[in-house]
C-alpha positions, 0 to 999 in steps of 0.5 A: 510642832513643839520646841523647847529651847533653853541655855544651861550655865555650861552653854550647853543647848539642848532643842526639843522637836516633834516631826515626822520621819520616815523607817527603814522600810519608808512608812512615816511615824511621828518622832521626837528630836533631841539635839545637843550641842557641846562646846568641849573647848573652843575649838572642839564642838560636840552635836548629839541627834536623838529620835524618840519613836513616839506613836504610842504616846501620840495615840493615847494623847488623840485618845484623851483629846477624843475622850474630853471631847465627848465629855463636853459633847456628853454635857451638851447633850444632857442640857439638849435632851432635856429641853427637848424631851420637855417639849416632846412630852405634851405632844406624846400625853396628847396622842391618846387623848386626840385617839379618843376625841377623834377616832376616824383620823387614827392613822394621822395621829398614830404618824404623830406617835411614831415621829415624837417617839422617833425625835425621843430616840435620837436624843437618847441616841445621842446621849447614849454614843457621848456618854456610853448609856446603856439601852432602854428596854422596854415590851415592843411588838415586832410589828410595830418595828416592821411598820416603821421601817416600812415608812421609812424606806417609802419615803426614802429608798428609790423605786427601783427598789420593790420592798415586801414584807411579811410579819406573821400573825400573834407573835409575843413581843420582846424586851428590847430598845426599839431605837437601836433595833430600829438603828439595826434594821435600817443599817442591814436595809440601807446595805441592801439598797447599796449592793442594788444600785440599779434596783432589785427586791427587798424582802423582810419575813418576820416570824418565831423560831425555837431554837435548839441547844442542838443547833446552836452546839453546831453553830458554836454559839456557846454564849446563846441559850435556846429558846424562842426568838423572833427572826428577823430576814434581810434578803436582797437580789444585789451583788453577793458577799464573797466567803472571805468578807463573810469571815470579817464584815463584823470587824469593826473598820472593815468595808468594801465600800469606798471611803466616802460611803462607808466606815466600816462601823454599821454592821460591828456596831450592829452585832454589838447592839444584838449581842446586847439584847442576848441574840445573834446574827448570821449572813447567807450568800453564795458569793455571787448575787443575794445576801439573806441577814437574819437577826435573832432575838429573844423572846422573854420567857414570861411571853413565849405562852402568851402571844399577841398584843396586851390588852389596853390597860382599864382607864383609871379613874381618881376620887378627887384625889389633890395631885401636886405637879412640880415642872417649871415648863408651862406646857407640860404643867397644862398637859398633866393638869388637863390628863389628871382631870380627865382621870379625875384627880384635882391637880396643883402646880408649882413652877419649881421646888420652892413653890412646891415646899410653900404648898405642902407647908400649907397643906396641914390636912395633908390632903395632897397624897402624890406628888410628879416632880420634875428634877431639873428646874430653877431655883430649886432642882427636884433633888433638893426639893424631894429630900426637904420634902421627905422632911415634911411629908415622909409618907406622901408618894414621889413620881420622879420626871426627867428627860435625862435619867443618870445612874447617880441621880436615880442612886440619889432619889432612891435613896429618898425612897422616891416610888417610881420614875417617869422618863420624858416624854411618856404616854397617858397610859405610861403615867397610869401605870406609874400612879395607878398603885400610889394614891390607893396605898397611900390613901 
């Protein structure tokens, strides 16, 4: 409610309202009241009504008020998703050294894997819905998409629910964010669990499909090039989709749940997610009962000859090679000076970028040819500390770490020529690749 009152010199009152009304055809709509009231003579009084429609205006104010909210949810977010990716990153180093310590218990540690990379990705996922990122990309085997899912409808779907799967054998892997596909899988999945409230079956068959330029011609898909794609199939043996909602079930809003169980934004957002990675999406039903959903997507060129997992990559071993390691978390320091070491190298630490530039300042040998600094720490952040740095040692190689990379600051350290960058947390195999080309170049 807003009111405005004021007494001009002529006494003349003019009062400003917001309300509710009601048109012609009883629906409501907020409006704003003008009333005026003229004293023409002392006898004669004058009242003027004016309703302003004003829905517009109220909708694009509900719009800023959702927009400064995610601002302030987007910088929350930044703030959480560093401390917790700082605290994720000795958990994932580890997993590879505790694989190869103890090998009988491959299975707990792989448990351990999937759950720190799973709390990663909600952070990014967070960030992702408060600030609009984009997705992270990245080589994953279909498998191990299919394994997580497995163990997340295990340990939540009833067992009313007979879940089988088939991933046929040596498929390539695809570029895609593991997070949101997951986040698709498991939306079509949780629908098909609604559609079974009494129980059924749940199949998931995996497998490559080429497809034809031909075929999409028929589909209308004029935005999709052929190729080879992994298919992902959805079936259930629950309540069917009838044609007409087939025709709208990826409008966003759109449900046939009740208002409690649904909003109409899984399977929009779901489409939007593929389109996303350049595949597509179609539904089967009849109508009456089952629903089959098939996700496609594709499979990079480079890859559609070359099946199967990659090799792991060949151990790298340093020459006693000084590494400067810039974190101001304890934990992460320890963590890279105990893999550095085992890869041979003869790591430094500093807590911040002060301490950074004393040590390089010292270093007048120039002994330290790789650096792996962390960008947000007290004192002095990572930016400031790699431009005074570039000042001081133009030559030596920069590994950038952060947990939360932003468009305007990989802009910024490029700018400094930094050689690569390492998002939190990472594997001791992600940071092998990261160094494995510096030291020898530099050197």
């Amino acid at each position: 409610m807003e009111r405005l009152v004021k007494q001009p010199e002529d006494n003349t009152w003019i009062h400003r309202q917001r309300t509710m009304m009601k048109d012609a055809a009883g629906e409501t709509f907020p409006a704003e009241l003008y009333i005026q009231h003229l004293r023409l003579n002392p006898a004669n009084h004058l009242w003027i009504l004016i309703a302003n429609d004003i829905t517009d205006r109220v909708l694009q104010e509900k719009a800023q008020n959702r927009l400064d909210r995610l601002k302030s949810i987007g910088t929350l977010a930044g703030g959480m998703a560093h401390d917790l990716n700082n605290a994720l990153t000795p958990l994932m180093m580890s997993v590879e050294v505790l694989r190869h310590t103890y090998p009988e218990s491959s299975k707990i540690i792989d448990m351990l894997e999937s759950s720190v990379r799973r709390a990663s990705g909600m952070v990014q996922q967070v960030l992702s819905f408060a600030r609009g990122q984009g997705s992270s990309k990245q080589p994953v085997q279909p498998k191990s998409l299919v394994g997580e899912l497995q163990q997340m409808i295990d340990l939540t779907f009833p067992k009313s629910i007979h879940f089988r799967r088939y991933c046929a054998a040596n498929l390539p892997e695809i570029d895609v964010d593991p997070n949101q596909i997951h986040q698709v899988l498991v939306n079509l999945c949780l629908n098909a669990r609604d559609a079974m409230p009494e129980g059924g079956q749940l199949n998931l068959d995996v497998r490559l499909k080429q497809i034809e330029r031909t075929w999409l011609q028929e589909k209308v898909m004029d935005d999709v090039q052929p190729g080879c794609f992994i298919r992902f199939s959805i079936t259930d043996n629950g309540m069917g989709i009838s044609k007409e909602d087939q025709d709208h079930i990826f409008e966003p809003f759109f449900t046939t749940k009740s208002v409690d169980k649904g909003t109409g934004l899984g399977l929009s957002s779901s489409l939007g997610i593929i389109k996303g990675h350049q595949g597509f999406m179609e539904v089967h039903s009849d109508g009456i009962k089952g629903t089959r959903f098939d996700v496609y997507l594709p499979v990079p060129a480079t890859k559609q000859k070359e099946p199967g997992t990659r090799p792991s990559p060949t151990p790298l071993q340093g020459n006693r090679e000084k590494v400067l390691v810039v974190d101001d978390e304890k934990e992460v320091r320890n963590m890279l000076v105990e893999i550095l070491q085992q890869m041979n190298f003869s790591p430094i630490t500093a807590a911040n970028g002060k301490e950074a530039l004393e040590i390089i300042d010292k270093d007048h040998s120039r002994e330290i040819p790789l650096i792996l600094a962390d960008m947000a720490m007290p004192k002095m952040d990572g930016l400031e500390m790699i431009h005074r740095m570039r000042e001081m040692r133009p030559e030596v190689a920069i590994v950038a770490m952060s947990g939360v990379f932003q468009e305007h600051m990989i802009e910024a350290l490029s700018h400094q020529q930094v050689d690569t960058f390492l998002t939190k947390p990472f594997t001791q195999g992600e940071l092998q690749m990261a160094i494995e080309n510096l030291i020898p170049r530099r050197t």
